[in-house]
N, C-alpha and C positions, 0 to 999 in steps of 0.2 A: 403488473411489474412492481416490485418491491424497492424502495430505496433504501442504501446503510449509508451513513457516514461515521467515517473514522478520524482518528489524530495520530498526529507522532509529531514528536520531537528530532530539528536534526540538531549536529553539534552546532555550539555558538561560534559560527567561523565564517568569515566570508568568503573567505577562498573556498572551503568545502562545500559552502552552499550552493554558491558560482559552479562549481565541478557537479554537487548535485544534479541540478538544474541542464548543466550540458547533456547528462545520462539522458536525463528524460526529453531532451529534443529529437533523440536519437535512439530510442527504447529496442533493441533485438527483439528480432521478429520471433522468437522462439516464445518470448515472455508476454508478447501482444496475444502469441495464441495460444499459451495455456488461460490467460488472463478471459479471453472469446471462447473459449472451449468449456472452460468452468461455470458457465450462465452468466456471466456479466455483461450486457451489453451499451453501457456507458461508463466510463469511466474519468472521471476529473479530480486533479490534486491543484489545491491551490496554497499558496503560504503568505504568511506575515511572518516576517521579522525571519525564526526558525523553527516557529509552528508549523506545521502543512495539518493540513484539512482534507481528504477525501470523499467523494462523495460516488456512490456507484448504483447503478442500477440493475436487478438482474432480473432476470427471467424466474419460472414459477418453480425451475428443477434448480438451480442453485441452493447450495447449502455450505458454510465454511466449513464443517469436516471433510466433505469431500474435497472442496478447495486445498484444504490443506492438506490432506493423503496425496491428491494430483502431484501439489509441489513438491513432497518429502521426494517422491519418486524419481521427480525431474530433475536431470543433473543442471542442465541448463538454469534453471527454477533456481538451484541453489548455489550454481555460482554468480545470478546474479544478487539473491541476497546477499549474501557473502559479501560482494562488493560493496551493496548498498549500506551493508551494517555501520560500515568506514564513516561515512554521511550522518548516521542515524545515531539518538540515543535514545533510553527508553523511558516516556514518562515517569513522574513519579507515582508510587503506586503500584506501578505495575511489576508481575512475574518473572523469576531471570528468563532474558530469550523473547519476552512480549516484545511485537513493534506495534504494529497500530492496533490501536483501541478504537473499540466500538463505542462512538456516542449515544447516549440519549435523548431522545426527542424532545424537548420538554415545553416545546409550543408549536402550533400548527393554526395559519390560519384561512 
């Protein structure tokens, strides 16, 4: 089993944080099962301040293209980024349209 961890930025707001934070007490089952359907079989986001950190686990057929053609496809998939964008903003650095970025491992012990 492979592990990634990712970042994103949400906006600096409490109230949208607060509202993020409700989404995901309450995540649509549609998005849990593309999420179990794509090879992921753990999945945790944790934050400071208005960082989140991700961290997933997936099985040995997982691959983010495919992840991400799944979503493109998925209306459900994309009304709830759509939602989530509201919450979110995108590192600096990154591409127009990036959300979470892939970390680097840079210690292991």
């Amino acid at each position: 089993m492979e592990r990634y961890c990712l970042t994103l930025d949400l906006q600096d707001d409490p109230t949208l944080i607060a509202e993020y934070e409700a989404w995901h007490q309450n995540v649509w089952p549609e998005i849990l099962e593309s999420i179990t359907d794509s090879g992921i079989a753990h999945m945790q986001i944790y934050r400071y301040a208005n960082r989140l950190f991700m961290i997933m686990e997936v099985n040995d057929g997982f691959s983010f293209e495919a992840k991400g053609a799944a979503d493109v496809a998925n209306a459900k998939v994309q009304e709830w980024e759509t939602l989530m964008w509201k919450y979110q903003k995108p590192l600096p650095g990154s591409k127009p349209g990036e959300k979470w970025m892939l970390m680097e491992k840079i210690f292991d012990l």
